[in-house]
C-alpha positions as CSV (number, residue, x, y, z in Angstrom):
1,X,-18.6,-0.4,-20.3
2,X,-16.0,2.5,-21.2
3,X,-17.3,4.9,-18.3
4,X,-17.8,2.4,-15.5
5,X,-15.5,3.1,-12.8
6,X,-15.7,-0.5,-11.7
7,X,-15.1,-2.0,-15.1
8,X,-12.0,0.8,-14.9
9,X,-10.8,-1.2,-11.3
10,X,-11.2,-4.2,-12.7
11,X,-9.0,-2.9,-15.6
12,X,-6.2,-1.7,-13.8
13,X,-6.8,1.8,-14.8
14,X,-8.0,3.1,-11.3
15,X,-5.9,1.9,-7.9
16,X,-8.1,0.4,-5.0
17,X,-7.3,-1.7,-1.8
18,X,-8.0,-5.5,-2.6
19,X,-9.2,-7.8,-0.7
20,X,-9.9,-10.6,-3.3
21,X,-9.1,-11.4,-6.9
22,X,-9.3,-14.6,-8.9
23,X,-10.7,-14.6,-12.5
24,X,-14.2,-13.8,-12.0
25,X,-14.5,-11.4,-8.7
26,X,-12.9,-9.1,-7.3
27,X,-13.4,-7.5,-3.7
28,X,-12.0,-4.4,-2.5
29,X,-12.3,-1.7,0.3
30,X,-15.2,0.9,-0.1
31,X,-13.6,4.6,-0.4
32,X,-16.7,6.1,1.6
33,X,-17.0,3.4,3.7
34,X,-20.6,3.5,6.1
35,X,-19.0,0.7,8.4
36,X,-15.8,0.3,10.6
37,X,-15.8,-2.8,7.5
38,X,-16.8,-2.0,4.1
39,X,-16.1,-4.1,1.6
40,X,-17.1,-3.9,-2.0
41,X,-17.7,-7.4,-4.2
42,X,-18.2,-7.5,-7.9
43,X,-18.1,-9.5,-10.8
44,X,-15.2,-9.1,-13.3
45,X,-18.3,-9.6,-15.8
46,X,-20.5,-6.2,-16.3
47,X,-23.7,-6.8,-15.1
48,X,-25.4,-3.5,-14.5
49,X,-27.9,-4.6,-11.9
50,X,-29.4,-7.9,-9.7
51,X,-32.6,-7.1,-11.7
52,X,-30.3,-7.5,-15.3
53,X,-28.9,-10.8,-14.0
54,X,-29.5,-13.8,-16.8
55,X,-29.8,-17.7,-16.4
56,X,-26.3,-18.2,-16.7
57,X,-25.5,-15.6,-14.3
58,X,-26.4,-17.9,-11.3
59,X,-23.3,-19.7,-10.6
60,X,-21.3,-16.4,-10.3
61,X,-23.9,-14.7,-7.8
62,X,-23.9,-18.5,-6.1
63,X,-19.7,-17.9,-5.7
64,X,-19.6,-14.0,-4.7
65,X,-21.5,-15.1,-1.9
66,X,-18.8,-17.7,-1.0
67,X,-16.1,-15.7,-1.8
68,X,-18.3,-13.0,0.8
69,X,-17.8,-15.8,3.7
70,X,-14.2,-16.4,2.9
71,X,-13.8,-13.0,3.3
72,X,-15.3,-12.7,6.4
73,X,-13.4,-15.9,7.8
74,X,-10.5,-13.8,7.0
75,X,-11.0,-10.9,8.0
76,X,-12.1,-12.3,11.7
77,X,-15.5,-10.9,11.6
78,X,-17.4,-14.0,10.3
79,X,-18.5,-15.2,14.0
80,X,-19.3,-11.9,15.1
81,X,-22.1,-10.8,12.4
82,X,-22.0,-9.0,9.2
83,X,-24.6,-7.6,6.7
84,X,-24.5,-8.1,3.2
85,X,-26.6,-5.2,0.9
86,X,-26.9,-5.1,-2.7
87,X,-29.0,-2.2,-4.5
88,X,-30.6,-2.9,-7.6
89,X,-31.5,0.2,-9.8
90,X,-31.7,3.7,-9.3
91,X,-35.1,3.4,-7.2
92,X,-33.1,0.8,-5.3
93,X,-30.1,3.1,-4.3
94,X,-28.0,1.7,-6.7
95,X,-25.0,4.5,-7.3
96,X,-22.2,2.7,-9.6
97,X,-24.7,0.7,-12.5
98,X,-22.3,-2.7,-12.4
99,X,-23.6,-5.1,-9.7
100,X,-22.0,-5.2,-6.2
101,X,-22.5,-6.6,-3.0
102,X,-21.9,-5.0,0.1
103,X,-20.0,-5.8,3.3
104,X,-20.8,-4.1,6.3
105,X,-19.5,-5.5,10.0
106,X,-16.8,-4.2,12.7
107,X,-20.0,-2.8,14.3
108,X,-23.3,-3.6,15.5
109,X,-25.2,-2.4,12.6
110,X,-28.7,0.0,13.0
111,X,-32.2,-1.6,13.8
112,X,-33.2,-5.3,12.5
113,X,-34.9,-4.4,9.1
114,X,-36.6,-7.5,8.2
């Protein structure tokens, strides 16, 4: 996707703060961040939403999430608590149309919601 700014991250062509890299994710600090912690996680591989996901899909989604917990090992906010969000759509409050996955912590976060 030409106009996708993170398919433009991904590419080099617009600087961010990384956290993670290897060939298929990369995880980087949120520039408006709504946590003390906010980290951003996507795949290298444009997928516009969690609702556009296909079969073959699964084993990337399985290792973001693992990649999200070796994160938060290492960031030494694992043991304390963190929340992981990911917006699907427009109706979903999804802003940038490339899935990613969002780490909040450093804080207790708001009201239990589910």
């Amino acid at each position: 996707m030409e106009d996708c700014i993170f398919c433009k991250i991904i590419k080099g062509e617009v600087p961010t703060n990384k956290v993670y890299e290897d060939n298929e994710i990369l995880a980087f600090y949120d520039i408006n961040p709504a946590a003390p912690i906010h980290i951003l996680v996507i795949p290298k591989k444009h997928i516009d939403c969690i609702a556009h996901m296909e079969k073959q899909d699964e084993q990337l989604i399985g290792k973001i999430y693992s990649v999200i917990n070796k994160i938060a090992k290492e960031k030494g906010f694992k043991e304390q608590g963190f929340r992981v969000i990911v917006n699907s759509g427009e109706n979903g409050g999804q802003e940038v149309m490339h899935l990613h996955f969002h780490i909040l912590a450093g804080t207790k976060l708001g009201e239990k919601i589910v």
